[in-house]
N, C-alpha and C positions, 0 to 999 in steps of 0.2 A: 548768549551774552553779546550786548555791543561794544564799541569802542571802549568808553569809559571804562565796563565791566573789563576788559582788557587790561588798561594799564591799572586798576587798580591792583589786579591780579599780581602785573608786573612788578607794582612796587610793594605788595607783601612778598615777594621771592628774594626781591633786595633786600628788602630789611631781616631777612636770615642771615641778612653777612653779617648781621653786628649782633644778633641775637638767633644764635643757632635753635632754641627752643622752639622756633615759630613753626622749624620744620613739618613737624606733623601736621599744622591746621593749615600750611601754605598747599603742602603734597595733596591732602583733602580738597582743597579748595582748586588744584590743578587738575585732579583727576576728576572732577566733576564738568571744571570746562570745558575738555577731551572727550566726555561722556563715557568715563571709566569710572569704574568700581574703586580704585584704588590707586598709590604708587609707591614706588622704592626708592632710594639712595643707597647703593650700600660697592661694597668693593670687595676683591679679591686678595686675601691675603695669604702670606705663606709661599713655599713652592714645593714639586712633587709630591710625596703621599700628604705631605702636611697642608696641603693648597686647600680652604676654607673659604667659604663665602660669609661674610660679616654682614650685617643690616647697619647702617649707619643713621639710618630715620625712615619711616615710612607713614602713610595717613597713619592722621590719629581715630580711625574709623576702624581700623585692627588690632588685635588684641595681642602685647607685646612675645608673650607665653610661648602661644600656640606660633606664631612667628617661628620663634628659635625653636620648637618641636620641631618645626617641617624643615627649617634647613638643615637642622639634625639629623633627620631620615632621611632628606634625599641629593644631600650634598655634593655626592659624586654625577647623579644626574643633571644637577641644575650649574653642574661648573663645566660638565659637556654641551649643555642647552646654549650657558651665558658665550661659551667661544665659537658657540655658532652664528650668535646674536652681533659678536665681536666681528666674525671674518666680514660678515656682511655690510656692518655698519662702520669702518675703518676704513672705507675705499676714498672718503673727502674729509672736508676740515666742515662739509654742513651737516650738522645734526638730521639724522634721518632714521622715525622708527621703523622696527622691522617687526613684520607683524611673525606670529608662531611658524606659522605655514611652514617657514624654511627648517624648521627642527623635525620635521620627516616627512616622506616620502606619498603619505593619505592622513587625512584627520583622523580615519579610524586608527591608525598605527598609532597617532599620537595619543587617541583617549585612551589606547589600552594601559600608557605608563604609569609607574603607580603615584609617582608625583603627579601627576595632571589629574589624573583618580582623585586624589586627595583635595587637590584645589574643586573639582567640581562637588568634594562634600562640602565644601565652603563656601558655595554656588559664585565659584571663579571658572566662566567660562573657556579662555581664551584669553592672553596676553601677547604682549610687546616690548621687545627691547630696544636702548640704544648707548652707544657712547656718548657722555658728555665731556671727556678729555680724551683729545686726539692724541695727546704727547703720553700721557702716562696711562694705557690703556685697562690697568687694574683700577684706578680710582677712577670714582664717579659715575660707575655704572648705572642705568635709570631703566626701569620696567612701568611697566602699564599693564592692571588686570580688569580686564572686562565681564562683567555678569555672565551668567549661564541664559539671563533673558536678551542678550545680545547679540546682532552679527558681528562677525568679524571685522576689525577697525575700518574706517572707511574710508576712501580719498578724501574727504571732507576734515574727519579728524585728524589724519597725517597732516594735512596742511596745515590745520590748527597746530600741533604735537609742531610743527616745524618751526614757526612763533614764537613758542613757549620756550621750547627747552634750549635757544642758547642765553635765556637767561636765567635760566636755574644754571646751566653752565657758569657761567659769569660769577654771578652768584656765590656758587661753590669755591671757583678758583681762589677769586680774591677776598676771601672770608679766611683763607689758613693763617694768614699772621696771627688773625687776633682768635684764632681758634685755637692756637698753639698756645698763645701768650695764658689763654682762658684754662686749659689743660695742664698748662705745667704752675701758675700763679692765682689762677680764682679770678679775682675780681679785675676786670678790666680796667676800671679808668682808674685803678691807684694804683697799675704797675707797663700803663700804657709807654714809660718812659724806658722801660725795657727792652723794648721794639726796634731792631734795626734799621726798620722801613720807614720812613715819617707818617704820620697819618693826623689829618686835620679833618674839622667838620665844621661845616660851614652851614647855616640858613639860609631860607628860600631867597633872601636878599642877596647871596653870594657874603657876609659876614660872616667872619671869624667866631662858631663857636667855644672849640677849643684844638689844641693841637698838641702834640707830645714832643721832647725835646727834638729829637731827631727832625719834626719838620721845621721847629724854628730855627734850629743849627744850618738846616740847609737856605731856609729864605735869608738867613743872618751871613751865608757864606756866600752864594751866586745868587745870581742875580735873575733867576728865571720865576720865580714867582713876586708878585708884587701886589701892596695898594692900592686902586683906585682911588681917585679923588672924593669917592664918595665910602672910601676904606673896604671896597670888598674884595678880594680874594680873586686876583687874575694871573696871568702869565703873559711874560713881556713879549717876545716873541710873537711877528700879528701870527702866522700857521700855526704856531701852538695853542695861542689865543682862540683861534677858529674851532680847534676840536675843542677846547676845553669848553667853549660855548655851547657847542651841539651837544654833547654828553652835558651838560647842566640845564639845558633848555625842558623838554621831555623824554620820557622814557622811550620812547622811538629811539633814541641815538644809540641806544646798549642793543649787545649782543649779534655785531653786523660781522660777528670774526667764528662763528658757530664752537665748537668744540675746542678748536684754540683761541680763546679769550684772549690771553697775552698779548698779540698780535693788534688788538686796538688799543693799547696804551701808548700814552701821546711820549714819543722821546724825545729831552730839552738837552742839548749839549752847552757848556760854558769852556770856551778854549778850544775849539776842536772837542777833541772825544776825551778830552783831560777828565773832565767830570760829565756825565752823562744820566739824567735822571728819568727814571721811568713810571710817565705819572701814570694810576690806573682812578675813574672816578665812578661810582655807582649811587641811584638816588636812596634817599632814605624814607620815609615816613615818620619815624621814631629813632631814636638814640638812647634809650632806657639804659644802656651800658653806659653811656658815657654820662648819666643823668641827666638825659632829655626826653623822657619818655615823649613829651607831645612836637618833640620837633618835625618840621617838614624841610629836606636840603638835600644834603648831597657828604656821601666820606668823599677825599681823599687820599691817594694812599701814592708817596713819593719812595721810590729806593735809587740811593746814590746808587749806579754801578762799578762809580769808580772808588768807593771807600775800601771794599775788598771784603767779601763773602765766604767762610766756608763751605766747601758743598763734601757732599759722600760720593767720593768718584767712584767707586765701586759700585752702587745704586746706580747713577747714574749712565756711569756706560754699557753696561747691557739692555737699559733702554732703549737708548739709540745705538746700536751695535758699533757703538766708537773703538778703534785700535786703544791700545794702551797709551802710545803718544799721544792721539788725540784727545783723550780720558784729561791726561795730567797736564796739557794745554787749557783742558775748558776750567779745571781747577784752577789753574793761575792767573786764567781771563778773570773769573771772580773774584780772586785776589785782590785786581783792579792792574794787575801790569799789562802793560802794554804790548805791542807785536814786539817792538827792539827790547825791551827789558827783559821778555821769553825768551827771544834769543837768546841774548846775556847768559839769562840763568842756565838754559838748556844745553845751552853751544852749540848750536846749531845756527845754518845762516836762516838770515831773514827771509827769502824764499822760502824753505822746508817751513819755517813757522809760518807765514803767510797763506802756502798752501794746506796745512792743519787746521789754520782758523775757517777757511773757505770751506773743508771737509766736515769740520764742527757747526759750520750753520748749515751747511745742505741737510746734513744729515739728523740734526733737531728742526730742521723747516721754521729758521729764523732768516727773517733779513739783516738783523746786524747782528753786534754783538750784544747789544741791550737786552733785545729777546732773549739770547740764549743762554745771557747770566740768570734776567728774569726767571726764566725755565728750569737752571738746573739750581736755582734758589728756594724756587719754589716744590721742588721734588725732593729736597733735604730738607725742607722745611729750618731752613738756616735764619730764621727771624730774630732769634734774640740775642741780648749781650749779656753777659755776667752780670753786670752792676749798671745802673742806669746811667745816659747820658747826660753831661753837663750842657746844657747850652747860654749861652748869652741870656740874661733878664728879660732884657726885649725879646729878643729873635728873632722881631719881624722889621722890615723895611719899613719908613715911613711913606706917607700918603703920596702919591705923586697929584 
């Protein structure tokens, strides 16, 4: 494949963020440009005896059945295999496969296991794992399975495999709002206003094609996104402006943050760190969710951090092995208070909280706080509101 064949690839991975269906024929269409037989999505669920591996999507070149037989039968090996696949591929935030080899000791040892047996009656030679979320290391896991008429991956395809997957990363990340929204409500664009994240969708113009209350409330309250004079869709700010332009120019701009996506979301402050918005943008091809099937543009997707988030601290801090203060500090970060307001509530001085927030971003591997609400918002999956938001009629700023 060349260039072209490239991004096109790239932007049927993004448009799984708005249409999770495409998964199958995008994974097909990955594992072909890898020179793979196949690929997975899928994650770890459960803990101790109950710990399960789930399929979340895979090509649509495999038959969904025999799938759930073989994780059936060999679930306690391949949750041994996938933490091996884990230790190795967890050392950075870049996406890196790892080919089988490191699941034992001679390739005969490994063909005698009865899972590998089994994959070779399905003329599955040899595969590859990797992490595509560094923070949450049960979700997102990615496999690669190679023919029985194949060698084992080759630097050539690793480097390709290195390309590719942080933007299936990406991808994945920033698709949970509306995959939540999709799971718990159906149909997207008649209950998009549910949504605590704003999210807007703009044409290849940069033009507003539609947006849900949340992002016109926030362009209707700060003043960081705005109209050009020609009415498209910019940010005031020239640094934020700048990213906002490379992430809308071509698909080159995504996925420069491998496994922790998060990390290249543009952060907009109004006030200081009073309100602090965490833009994330990915290209489109199509919008069929939102009734655009033939669109060409761009989501994006705005979350105030300073509105104030639920999160599952209990989830959350055995993730990142946070103390119990630290735990019930990053809860109240989400909240949206502030280091003195913590105090306040906690009683404690502003040192002891100051040095909790610095413990809370070393140890989620954010640089601000933005990141680390972003992070622990998105690992509760804290997207929605009871009853939809009101915004302003307008919502949007006039043309400058």
């Amino acid at each position: 494949m060349g260039q072209d064949d490239f991004d096109q690839l790239v932007l049927s991975i993004y448009d799984c963020a708005v249409d999770p269906t495409s998964w199958p024929s995008a994974l097909t269409r990955t594992a072909r440009f890898l020179g793979a037989r196949g690929a997975f999505v899928f994650e770890l669920q459960g803990g101790g005896g109950a710990r399960r591996i789930a399929a979340r999507c895979f090509s649509d070149t495999y038959d969904g059945a025999l799938v759930q037989q073989y994780l059936d039968r060999h679930n306690d090996q391949e949750l041994i295999d996938q933490d091996i696949f884990a230790r190795h591929s967890k050392q950075s935030d870049a996406i890196e496969m790892i080919p089988d080899t490191v699941l034992a000791d001679t390739e005969a040892e490994l063909r005698e296991r009865a899972n590998v047996r089994e994959m070779q009656q399905y003329r599955i030679g040899h595969r590859a794992g990797a992490l595509l979320n560094k923070d949450h290391l049960d979700q997102d896991r990615f496999a690669l399975q190679f023919s029985t008429s194949w060698e084992r991956i080759s630097p050539e395809q690793l480097r390709l495999a290195s390309r590719v997957m942080p933007h299936i990363a990406k991808s994945l990340n920033i698709s949970r709002p509306l995959t939540k929204l999709a799971e718990t409500h159906g149909a997207i664009e008649q209950s998009l206003d549910l949504l605590a994240v704003g999210v807007c969708v703009i044409d290849s113009r940069g033009m507003i094609v539609t947006a849900n209350a949340e992002f016109r409330a926030q362009m209707a309250a700060y003043g960081i996104f705005r109209l050009d004079p020609q009415g498209r869709l910019a940010m005031r700010s020239e640094e934020s402006m700048r990213s906002f332009a490379r992430l809308t120019a071509d698909a080159s701009g995504h996925g420069r943050f491998g496994g922790r996506p998060r990390k290249e979301a543009i952060v907009a402050t109004v006030n200081g760190e009073e309100h602090t918005l965490c833009v994330e943008v990915a290209p489109l091809q199509k919008a069929a969710s939102f009734g655009e099937p033939d669109l060409v543009g761009h989501i994006v997707y705005s979350m105030d951090t300073g509105k104030g988030f639920a999160i599952d601290e209990e989830m959350v801090a055995p993730l990142f092995a946070l103390t119990k203060a630290e735990a019930s500090v990053l809860t109240l970060m989400a909240e949206g208070l502030t280091n003195p307001q913590i105090s306040d509530m906690r009683e404690r001085s502003l040192e002891t909280i100051n040095s909790q927030v610095k413990a809370v971003l070393e140890k989620t591997g954010s640089a601000n706080r933005t990141q680390a609400i972003r992070l622990a918002v998105n690992v509760s999956s804290s997207f929605l509101m009871s009853k939809p938001r009101t915004a302003p009629k307008e919502g949007v700023p006039p043309r400058e």
